[in-house]
C-alpha positions as CSV (number, residue, x, y, z in Angstrom):
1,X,0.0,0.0,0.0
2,X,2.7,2.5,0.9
3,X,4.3,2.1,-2.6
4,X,0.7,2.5,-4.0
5,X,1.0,5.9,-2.4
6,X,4.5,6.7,-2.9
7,X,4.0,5.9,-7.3
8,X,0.8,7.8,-7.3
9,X,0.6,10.5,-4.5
10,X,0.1,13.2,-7.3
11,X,-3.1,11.9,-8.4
12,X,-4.7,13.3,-5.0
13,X,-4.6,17.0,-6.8
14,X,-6.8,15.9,-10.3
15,X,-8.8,14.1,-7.8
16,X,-9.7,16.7,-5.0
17,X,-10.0,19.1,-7.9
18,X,-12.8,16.6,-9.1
19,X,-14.3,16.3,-5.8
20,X,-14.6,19.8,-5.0
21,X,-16.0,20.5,-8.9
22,X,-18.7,17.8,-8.0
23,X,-19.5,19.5,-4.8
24,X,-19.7,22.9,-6.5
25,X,-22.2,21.0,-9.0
26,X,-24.1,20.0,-6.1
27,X,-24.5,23.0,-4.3
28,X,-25.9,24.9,-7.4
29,X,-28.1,22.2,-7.8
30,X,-29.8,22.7,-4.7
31,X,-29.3,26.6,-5.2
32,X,-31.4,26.4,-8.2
33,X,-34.2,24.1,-6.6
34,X,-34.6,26.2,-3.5
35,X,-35.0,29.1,-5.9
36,X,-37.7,27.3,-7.7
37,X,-39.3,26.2,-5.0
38,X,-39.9,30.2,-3.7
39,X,-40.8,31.1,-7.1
40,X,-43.4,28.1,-6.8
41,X,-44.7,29.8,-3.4
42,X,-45.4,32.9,-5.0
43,X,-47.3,31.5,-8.5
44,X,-49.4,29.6,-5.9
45,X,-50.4,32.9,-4.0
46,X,-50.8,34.5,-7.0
47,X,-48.4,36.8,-6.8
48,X,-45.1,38.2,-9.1
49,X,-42.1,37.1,-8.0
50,X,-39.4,39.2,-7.5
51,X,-37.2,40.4,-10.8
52,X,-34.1,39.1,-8.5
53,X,-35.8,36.1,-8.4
54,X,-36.2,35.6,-12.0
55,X,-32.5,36.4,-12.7
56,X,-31.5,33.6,-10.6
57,X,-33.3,31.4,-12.5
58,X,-32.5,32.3,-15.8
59,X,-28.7,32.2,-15.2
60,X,-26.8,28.6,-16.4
61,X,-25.8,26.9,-12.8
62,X,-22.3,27.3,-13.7
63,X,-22.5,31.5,-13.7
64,X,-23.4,32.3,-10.5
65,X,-21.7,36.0,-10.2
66,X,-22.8,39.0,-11.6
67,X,-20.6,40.5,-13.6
68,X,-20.2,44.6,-14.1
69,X,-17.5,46.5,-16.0
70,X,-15.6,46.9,-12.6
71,X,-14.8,43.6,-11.9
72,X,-11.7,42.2,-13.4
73,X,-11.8,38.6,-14.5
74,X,-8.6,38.5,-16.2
75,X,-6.8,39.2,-12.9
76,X,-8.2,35.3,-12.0
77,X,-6.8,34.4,-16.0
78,X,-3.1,35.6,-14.6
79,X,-2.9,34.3,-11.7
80,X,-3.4,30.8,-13.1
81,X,-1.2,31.6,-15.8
82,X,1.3,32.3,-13.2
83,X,0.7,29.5,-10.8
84,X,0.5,27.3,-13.1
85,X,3.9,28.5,-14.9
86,X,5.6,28.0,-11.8
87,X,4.3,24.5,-10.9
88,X,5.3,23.1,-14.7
89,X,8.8,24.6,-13.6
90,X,9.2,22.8,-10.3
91,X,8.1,19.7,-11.2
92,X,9.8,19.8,-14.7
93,X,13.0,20.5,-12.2
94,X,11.6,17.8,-10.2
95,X,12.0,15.7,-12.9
96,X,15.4,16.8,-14.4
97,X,17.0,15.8,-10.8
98,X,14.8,12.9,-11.1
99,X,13.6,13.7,-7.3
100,X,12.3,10.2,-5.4
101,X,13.6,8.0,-8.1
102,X,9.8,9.1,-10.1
103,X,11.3,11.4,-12.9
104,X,8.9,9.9,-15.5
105,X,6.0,10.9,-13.4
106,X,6.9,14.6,-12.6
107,X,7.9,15.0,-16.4
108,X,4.4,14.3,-17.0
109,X,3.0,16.4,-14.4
110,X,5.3,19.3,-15.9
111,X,3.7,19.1,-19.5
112,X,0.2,18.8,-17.7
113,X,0.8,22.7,-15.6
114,X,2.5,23.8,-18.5
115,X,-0.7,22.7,-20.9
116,X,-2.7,24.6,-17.9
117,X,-0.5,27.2,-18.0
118,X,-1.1,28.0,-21.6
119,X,-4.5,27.6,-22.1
120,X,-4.9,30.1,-18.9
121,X,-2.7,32.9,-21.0
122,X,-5.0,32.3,-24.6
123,X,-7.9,32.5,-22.0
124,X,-7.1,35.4,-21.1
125,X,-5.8,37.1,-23.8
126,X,-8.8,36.1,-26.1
127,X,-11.1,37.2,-22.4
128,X,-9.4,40.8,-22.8
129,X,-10.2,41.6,-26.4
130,X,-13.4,40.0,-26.2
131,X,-14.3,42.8,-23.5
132,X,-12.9,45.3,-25.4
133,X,-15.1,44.7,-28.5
């Protein structure tokens, strides 16, 4: 069991990323039905809902903020651009020095965060003149 761990310890981070992106999925299900529910409330008295209401509803569950000129999505964009840029670095280092005997492994990992890393930049490039426009 310990060299189960020891081969494959970097497959808790893809994991807990899907966990927690199942958990998010989840939690804007429920969102959405407790919405429904109150909007349900009010059709049965007879009443209009509220327009806030409404907006709720008609956004996709995955779009949950609201969005105004102020707020700056590509600062999110760089950050992974740069977190992600670092992480391919160390564990491409990781794997030069062939850390733990597992350079095979971390060279994989490496092309992984730098893959992340450079779809985070075109994302946010292609976000910032799409804004523009």
């Amino acid at each position: 069991m310990v060299e189960l761990f020891q081969g494959y310890w970097w497959l808790l981070f893809p994991l807990g990323w899907f966990i927690f992106g199942g958990f998010n999925a989840m939690v804007n299900y429920y969102r959405q039905k407790n919405v429904l529910k109150i909007i349900k409330t009010y059709a049965d008295r007879g009443e209009q809902p509220p327009e806030s209401l409404l907006k709720i509803v008609e956004q996709p569950l995955d779009d949950r903020h609201e969005y105004t000129p102020s707020t700056r999505m590509d600062d999110g964009n760089w950050f992974s651009v740069v977190l992600f840029g670092i992480m391919a670095v160390g564990f491409g280092y990781a794997s030069w020095s062939n850390i733990y005997g597992a350079g095979d492994a971390f060279l994989i990992v490496a092309f992984v965060m730098g893959a992340l890393a450079a779809a985070s930049l075109v994302s946010s490039l292609l976000g910032r003149r799409r804004r523009r426009d």
